[in-house]
C-alpha positions, -999 to +999 in steps of 0.1 A: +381-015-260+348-016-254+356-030-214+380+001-212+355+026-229+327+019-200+353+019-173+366+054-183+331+067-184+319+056-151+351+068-133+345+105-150+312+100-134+320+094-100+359+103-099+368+124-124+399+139-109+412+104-107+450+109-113+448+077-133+419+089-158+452+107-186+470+074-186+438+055-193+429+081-216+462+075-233+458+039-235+425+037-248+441+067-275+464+041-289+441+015-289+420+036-308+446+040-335+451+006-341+413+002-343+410+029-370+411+014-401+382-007-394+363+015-374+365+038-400+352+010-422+324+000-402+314+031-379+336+066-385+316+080-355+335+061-330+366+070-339+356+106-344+335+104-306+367+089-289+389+117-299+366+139-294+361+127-260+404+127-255+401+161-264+373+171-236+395+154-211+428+171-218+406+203-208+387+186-179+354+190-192+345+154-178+313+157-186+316+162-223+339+131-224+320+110-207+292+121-229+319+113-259+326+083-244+292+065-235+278+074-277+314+063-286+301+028-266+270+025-284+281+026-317+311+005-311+287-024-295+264-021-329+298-026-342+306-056-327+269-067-332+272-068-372+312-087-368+294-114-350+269-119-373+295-123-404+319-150-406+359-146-416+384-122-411+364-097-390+367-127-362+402-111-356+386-079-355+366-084-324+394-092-304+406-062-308+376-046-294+380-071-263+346-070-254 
């Protein structure tokens, strides 16, 4: 998630009508509901930045969602910081950030 979150926002940077950029958008939307228990748990913001940022790039304002999406990075990677630091079943939980 993370991998796919930078991706996305350096392509709005430099491609943004990239025909591929609602499919990725779409992927990283259902990846995002999976992820929203803990998220929620850990860090609402992200979940709340990511749709945030789905909802700028249904309008194609690509620079609000990249915006979306790089914040949506930071807190995710402070995220994945604190998993690492704690042992047991939050193990499982970073691969579902794929970092």
């Amino acid at each position: 998630m993370a991998t796919q979150i930078k991706v996305l926002a350096a392509i709005l940077a430099v491609a943004p009508s990239t025909a591929e950029i609602p499919i990725m958008m779409t992927v990283l939307a259902h990846k995002t509901a999976r992820a929203r228990p803990l998220l929620d748990t850990r860090e609402p913001r992200v979940s709340l930045l990511l749709d945030q940022a789905q909802q700028q790039a249904v309008v194609m304002r690509d620079d609000a969602a990249r915006s979306d999406l790089v914040a949506a990075h930071g807190y995710l990677l402070v995220v994945l910081r604190h998993l690492g630091d704690s042992p047991g079943p939050d193990g499982r939980a970073r691969e579902l950030f794929d970092v």
